[in-house]
N, CA, C and O atoms as a GROMACS GRO file, in nm:
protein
  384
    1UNK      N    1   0.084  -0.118   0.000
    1UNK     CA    2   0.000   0.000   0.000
    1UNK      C    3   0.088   0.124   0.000
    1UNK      O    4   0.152   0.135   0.105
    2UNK      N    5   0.107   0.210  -0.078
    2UNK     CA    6   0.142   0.381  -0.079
    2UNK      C    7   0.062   0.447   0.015
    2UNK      O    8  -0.060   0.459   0.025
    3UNK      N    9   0.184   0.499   0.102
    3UNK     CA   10   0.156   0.633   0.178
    3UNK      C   11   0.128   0.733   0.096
    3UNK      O   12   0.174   0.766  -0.013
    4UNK      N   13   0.000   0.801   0.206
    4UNK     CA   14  -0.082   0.892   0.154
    4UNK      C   15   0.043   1.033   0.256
    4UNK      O   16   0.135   1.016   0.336
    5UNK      N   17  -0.010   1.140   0.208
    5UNK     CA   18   0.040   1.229   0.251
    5UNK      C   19  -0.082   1.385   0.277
    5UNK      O   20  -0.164   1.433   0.198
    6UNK      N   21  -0.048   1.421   0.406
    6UNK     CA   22  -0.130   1.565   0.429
    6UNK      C   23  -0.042   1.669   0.330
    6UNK      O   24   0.077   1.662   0.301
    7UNK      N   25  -0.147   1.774   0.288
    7UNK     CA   26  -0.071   1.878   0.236
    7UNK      C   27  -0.035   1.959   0.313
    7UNK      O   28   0.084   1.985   0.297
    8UNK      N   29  -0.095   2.027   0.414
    8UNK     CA   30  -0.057   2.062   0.529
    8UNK      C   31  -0.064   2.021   0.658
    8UNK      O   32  -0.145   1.938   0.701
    9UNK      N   33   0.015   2.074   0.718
    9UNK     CA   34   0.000   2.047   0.890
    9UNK      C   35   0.066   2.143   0.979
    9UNK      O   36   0.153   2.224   0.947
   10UNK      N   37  -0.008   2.118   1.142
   10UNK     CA   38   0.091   2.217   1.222
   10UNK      C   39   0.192   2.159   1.302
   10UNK      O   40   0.198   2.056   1.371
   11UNK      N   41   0.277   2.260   1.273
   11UNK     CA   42   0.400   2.196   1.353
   11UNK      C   43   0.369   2.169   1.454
   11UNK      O   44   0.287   2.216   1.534
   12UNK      N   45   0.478   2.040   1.455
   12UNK     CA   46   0.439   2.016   1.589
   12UNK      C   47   0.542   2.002   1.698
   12UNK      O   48   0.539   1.920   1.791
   13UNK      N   49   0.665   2.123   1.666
   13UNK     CA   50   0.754   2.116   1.760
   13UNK      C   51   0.716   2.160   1.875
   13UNK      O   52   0.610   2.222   1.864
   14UNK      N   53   0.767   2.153   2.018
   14UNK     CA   54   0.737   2.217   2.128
   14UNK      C   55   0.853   2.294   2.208
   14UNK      O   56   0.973   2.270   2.215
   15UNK      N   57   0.785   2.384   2.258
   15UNK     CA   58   0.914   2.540   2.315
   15UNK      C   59   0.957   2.499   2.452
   15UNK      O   60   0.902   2.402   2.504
   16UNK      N   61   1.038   2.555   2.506
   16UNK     CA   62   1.086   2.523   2.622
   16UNK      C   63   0.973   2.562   2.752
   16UNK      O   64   0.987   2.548   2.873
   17UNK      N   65   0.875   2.607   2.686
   17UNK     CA   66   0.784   2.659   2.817
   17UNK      C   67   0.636   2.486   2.761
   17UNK      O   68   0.514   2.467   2.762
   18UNK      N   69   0.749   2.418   2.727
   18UNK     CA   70   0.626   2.252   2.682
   18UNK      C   71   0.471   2.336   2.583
   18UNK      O   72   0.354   2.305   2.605
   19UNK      N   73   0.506   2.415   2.505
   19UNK     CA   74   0.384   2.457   2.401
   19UNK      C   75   0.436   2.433   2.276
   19UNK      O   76   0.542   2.455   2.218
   20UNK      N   77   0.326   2.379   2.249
   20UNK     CA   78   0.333   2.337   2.066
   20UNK      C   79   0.322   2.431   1.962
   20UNK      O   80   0.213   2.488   1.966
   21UNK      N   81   0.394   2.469   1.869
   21UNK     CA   82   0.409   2.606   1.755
   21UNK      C   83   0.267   2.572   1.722
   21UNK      O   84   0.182   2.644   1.774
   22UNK      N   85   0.240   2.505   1.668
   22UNK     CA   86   0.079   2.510   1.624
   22UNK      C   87   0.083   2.592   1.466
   22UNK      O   88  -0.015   2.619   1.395
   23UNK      N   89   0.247   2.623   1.435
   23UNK     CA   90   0.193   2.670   1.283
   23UNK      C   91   0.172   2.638   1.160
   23UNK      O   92   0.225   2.528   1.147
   24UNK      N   93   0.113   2.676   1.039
   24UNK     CA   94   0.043   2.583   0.940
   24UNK      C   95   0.180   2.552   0.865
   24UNK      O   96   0.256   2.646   0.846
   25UNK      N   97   0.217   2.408   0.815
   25UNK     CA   98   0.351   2.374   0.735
   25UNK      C   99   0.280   2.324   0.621
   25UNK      O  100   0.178   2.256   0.632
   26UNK      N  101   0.342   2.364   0.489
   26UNK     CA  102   0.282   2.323   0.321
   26UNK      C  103   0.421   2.190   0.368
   26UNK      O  104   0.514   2.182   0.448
   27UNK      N  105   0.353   2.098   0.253
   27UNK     CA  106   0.489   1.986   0.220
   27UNK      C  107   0.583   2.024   0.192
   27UNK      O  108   0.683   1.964   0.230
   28UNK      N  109   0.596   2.141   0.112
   28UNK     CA  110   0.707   2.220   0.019
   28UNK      C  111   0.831   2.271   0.126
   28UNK      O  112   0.953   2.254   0.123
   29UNK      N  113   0.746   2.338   0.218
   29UNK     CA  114   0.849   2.379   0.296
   29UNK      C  115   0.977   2.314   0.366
   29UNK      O  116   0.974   2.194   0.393
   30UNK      N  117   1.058   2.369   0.387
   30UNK     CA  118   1.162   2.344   0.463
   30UNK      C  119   1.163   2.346   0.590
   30UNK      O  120   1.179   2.251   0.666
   31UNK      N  121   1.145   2.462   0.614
   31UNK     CA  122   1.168   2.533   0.725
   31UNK      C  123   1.041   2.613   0.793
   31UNK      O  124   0.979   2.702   0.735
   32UNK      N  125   1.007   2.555   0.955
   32UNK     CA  126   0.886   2.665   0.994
   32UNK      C  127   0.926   2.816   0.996
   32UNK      O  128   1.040   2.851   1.023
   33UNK      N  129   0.807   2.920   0.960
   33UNK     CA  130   0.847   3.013   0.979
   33UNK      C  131   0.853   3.062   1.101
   33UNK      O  132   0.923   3.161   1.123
   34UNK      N  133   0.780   3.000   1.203
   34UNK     CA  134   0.729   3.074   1.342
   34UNK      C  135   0.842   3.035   1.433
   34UNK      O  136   0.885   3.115   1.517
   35UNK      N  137   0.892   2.910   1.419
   35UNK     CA  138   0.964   2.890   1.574
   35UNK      C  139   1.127   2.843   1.460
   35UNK      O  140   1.233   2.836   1.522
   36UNK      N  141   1.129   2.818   1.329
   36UNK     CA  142   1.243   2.760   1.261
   36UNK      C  143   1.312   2.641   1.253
   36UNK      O  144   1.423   2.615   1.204
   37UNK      N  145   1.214   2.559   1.320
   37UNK     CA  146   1.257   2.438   1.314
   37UNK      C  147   1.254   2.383   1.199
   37UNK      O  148   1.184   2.438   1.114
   38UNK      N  149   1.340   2.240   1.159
   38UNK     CA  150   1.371   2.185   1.027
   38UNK      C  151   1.245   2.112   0.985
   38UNK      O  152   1.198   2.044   1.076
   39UNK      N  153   1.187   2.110   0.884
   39UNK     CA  154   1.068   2.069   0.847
   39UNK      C  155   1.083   1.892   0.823
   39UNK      O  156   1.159   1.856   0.733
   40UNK      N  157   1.004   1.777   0.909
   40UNK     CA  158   1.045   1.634   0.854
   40UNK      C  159   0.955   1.614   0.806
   40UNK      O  160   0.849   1.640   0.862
   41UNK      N  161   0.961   1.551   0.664
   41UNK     CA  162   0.914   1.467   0.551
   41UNK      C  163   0.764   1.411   0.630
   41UNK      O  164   0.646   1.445   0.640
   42UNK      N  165   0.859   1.296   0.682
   42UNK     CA  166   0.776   1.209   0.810
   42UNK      C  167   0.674   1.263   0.860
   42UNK      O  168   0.587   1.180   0.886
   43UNK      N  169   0.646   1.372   0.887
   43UNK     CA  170   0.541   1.447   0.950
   43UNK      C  171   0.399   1.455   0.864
   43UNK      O  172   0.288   1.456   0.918
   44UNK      N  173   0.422   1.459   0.721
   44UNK     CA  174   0.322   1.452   0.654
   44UNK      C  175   0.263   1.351   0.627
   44UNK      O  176   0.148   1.379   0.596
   45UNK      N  177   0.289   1.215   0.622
   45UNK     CA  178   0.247   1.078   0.620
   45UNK      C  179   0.109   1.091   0.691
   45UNK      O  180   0.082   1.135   0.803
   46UNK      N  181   0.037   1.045   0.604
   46UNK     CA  182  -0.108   1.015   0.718
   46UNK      C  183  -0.092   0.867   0.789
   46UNK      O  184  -0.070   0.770   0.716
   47UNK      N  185  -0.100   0.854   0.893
   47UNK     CA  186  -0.091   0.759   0.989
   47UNK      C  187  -0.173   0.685   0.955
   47UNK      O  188  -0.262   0.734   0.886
   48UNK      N  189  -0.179   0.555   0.984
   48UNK     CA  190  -0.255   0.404   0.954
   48UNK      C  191  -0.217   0.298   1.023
   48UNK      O  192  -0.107   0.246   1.041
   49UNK      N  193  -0.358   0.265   1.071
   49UNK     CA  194  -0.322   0.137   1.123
   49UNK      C  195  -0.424   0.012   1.002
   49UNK      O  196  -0.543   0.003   0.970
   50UNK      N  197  -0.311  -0.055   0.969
   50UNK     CA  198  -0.401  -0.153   0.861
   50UNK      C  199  -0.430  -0.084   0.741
   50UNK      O  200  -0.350  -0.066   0.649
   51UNK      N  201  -0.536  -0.050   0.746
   51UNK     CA  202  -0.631   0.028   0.566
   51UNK      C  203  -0.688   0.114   0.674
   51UNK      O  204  -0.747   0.207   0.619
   52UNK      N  205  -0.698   0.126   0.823
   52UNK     CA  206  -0.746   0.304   0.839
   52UNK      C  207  -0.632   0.388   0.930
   52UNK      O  208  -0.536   0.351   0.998
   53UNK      N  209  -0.685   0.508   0.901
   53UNK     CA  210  -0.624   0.624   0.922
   53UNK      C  211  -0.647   0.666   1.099
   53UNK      O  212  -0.752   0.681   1.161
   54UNK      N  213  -0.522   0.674   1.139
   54UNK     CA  214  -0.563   0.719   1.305
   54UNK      C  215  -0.518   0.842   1.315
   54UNK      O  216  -0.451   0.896   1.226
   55UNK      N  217  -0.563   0.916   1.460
   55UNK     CA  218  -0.549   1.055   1.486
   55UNK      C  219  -0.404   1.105   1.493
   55UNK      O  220  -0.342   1.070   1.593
   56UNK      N  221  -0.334   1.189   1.394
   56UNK     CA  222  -0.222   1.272   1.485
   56UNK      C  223  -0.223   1.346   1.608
   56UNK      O  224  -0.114   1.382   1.652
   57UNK      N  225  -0.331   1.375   1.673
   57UNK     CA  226  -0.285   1.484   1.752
   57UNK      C  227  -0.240   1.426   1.883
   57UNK      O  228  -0.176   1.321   1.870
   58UNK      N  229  -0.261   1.477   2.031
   58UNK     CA  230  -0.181   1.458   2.125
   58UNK      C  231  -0.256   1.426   2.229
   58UNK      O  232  -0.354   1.500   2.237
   59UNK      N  233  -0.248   1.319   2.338
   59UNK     CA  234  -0.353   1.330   2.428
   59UNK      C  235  -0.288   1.451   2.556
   59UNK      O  236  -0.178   1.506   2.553
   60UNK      N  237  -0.378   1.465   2.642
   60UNK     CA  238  -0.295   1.545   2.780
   60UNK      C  239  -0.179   1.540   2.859
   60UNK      O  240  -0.142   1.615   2.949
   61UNK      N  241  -0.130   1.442   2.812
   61UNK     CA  242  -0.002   1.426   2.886
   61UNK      C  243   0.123   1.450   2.725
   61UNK      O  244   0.243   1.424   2.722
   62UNK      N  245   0.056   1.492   2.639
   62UNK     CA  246   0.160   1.517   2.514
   62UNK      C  247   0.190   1.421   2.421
   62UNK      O  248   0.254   1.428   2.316
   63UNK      N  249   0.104   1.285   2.501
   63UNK     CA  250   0.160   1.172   2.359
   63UNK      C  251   0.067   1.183   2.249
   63UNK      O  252  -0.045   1.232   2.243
   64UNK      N  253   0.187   1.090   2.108
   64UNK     CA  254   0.085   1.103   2.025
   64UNK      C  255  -0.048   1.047   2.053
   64UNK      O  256  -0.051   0.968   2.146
   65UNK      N  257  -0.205   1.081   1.967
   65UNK     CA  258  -0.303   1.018   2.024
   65UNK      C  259  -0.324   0.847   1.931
   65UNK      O  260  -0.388   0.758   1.988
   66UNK      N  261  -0.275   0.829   1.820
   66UNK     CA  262  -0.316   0.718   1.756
   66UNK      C  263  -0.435   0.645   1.752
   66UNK      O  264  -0.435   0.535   1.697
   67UNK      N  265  -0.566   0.705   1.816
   67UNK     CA  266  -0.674   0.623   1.771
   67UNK      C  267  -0.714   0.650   1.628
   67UNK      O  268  -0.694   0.747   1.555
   68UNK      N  269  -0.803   0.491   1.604
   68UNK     CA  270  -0.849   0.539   1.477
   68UNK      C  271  -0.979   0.622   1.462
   68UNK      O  272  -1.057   0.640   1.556
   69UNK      N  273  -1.002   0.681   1.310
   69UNK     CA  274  -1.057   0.794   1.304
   69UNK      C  275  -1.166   0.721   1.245
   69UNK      O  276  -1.158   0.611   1.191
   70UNK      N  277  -1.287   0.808   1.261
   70UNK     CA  278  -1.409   0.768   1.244
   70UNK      C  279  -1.456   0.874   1.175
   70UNK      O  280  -1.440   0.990   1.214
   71UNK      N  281  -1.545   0.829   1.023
   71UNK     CA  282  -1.561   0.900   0.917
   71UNK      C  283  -1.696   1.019   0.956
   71UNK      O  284  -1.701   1.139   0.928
   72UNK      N  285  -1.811   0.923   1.040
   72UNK     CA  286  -1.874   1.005   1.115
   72UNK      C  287  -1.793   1.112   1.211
   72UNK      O  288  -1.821   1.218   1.153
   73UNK      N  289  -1.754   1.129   1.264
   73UNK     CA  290  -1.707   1.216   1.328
   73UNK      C  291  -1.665   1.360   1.328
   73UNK      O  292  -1.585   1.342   1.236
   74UNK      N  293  -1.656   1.450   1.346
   74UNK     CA  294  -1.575   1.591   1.346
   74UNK      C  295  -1.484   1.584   1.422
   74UNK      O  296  -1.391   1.661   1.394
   75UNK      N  297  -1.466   1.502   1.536
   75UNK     CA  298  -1.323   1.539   1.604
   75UNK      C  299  -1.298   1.354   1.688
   75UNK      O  300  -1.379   1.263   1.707
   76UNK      N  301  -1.154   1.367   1.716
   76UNK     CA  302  -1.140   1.272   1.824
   76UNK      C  303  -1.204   1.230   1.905
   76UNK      O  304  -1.265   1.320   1.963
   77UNK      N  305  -1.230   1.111   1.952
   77UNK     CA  306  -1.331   1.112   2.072
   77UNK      C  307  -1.207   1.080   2.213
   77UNK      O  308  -1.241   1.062   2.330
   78UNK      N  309  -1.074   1.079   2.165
   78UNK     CA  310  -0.954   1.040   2.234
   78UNK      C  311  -0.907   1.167   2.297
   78UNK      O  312  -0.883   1.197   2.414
   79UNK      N  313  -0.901   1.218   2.207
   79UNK     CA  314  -0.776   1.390   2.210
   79UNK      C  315  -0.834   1.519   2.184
   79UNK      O  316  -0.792   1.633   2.207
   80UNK      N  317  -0.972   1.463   2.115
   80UNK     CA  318  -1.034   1.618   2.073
   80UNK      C  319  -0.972   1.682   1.977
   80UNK      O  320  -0.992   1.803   1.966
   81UNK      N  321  -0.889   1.619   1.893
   81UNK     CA  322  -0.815   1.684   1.809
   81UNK      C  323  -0.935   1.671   1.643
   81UNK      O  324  -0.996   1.568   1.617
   82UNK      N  325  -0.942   1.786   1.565
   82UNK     CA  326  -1.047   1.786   1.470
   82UNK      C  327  -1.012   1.668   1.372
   82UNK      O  328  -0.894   1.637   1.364
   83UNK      N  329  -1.081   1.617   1.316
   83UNK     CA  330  -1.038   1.480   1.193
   83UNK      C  331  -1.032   1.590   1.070
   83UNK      O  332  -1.100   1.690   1.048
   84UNK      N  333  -0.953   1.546   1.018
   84UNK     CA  334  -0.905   1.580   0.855
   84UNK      C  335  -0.953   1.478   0.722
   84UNK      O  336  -0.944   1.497   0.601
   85UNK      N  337  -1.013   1.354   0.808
   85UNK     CA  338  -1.138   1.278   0.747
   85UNK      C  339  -1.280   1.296   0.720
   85UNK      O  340  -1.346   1.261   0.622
   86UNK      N  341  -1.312   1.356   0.825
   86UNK     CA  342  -1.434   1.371   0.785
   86UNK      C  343  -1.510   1.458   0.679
   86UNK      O  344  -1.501   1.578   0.656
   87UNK      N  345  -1.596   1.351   0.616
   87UNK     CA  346  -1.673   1.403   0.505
   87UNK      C  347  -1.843   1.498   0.526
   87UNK      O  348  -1.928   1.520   0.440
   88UNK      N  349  -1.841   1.526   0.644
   88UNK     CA  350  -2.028   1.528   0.647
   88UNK      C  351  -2.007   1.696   0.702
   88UNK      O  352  -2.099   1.776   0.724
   89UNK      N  353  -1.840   1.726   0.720
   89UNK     CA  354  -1.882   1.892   0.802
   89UNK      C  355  -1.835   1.911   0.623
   89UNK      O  356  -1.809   2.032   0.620
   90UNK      N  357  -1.818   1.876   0.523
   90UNK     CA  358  -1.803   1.944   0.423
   90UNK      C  359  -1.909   1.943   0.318
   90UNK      O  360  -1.905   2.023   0.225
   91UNK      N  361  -2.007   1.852   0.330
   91UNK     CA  362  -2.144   1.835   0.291
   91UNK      C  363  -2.233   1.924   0.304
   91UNK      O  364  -2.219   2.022   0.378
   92UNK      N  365  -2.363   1.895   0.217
   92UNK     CA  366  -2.424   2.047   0.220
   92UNK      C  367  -2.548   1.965   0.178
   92UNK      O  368  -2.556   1.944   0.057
   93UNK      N  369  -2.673   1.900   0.277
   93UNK     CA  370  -2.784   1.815   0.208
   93UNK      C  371  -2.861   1.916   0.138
   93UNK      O  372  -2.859   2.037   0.159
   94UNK      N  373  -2.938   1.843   0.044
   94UNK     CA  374  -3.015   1.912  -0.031
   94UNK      C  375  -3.141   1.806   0.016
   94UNK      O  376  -3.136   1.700   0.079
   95UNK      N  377  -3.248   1.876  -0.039
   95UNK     CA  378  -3.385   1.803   0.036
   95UNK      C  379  -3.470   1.834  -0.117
   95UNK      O  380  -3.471   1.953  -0.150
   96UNK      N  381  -3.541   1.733  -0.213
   96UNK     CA  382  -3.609   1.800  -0.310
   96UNK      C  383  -3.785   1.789  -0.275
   96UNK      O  384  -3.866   1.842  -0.351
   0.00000   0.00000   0.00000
């Protein structure tokens, strides 16, 4: 199976006061602009376990969250972190 890749994402380095840059990175880039850290490849990979896709973000204690993502959904039910899967907040029903 080929890795899929995000086009963007936020960094996700963290500062000496333990806060995450949180700023938006294109694939293209190198380099963040906000805090300058070196941009890794690796970071854009969409995560998978098997044939589905699990959460990047972080639970409360800072680890990654790795559950899998649920197409219903708008956000984590782990981390609260928003899904980049879901199809239904980009939907628009029509009723005839």
């Amino acid at each position: 199976m080929d890795e899929e890749y995000f086009d963007e994402i936020l960094c996700p380095t963290i500062d000496d006061n333990s806060k995450k840059c949180g700023n938006c990175l294109k694939h293209l880039e190198k380099f963040c602009s906000k805090c300058g850290c070196k941009v890794d490849r690796s970071w854009f990979v969409k995560p998978t376990v098997g044939n589905q896709q699990v959460c990047t973000g972080t639970d409360e204690d800072g680890n990654a969250c790795g559950q899998p993502l649920d197409l219903s959904k708008m956000f984590c039910s782990n981390c609260g972190t928003k899904s980049e899967l879901n199809v239904f907040g980009l939907l628009t029903l029509t009723f005839f």
